[in-house]
N, C-alpha and C positions, 0 to 999 in steps of 0.2 A: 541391252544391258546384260551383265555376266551374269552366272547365277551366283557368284560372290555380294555382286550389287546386290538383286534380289533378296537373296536371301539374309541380307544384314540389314535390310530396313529395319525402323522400330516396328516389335512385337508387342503386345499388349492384346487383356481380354477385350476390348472394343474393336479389336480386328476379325475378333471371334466371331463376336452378336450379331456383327452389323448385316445384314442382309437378307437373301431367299433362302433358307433352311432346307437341310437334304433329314434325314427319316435318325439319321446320327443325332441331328442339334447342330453340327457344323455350317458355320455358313457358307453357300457353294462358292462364291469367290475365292475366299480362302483357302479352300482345298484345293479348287484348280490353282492357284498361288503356287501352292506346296509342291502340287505335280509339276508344274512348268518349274521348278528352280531345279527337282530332283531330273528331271529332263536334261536341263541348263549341264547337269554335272554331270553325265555321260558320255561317252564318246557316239559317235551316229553311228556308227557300227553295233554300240549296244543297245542302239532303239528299239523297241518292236514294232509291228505291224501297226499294234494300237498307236502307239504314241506317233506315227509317224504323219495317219489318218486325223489324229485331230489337232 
């Protein structure tokens, strides 16, 4: 999936709540969500070492 796809799915606060909670209130799925789409929009040339590892 693009991160076009991704990141146009429905948003809503129950994408928020739903899950294991990180020390923010965020739920961790969702963040990594957020990471993998802003990934998705990058060229691989501007990945880092982080993002490449996980």
């Amino acid at each position: 999936m693009t991160a076009l796809g991704v990141g146009s799915t429905p948003r809503h606060e129950g994408s928020r709540c739903i899950g294991q909670k990180t020390y923010g209130g965020e739920a961790t799925g969702h963040k990594e969500g957020c990471r993998i789409v802003d990934m998705l929009g990058r060229k691989k040339a501007d990945l880092t070492d982080e993002d490449v590892a996980t």
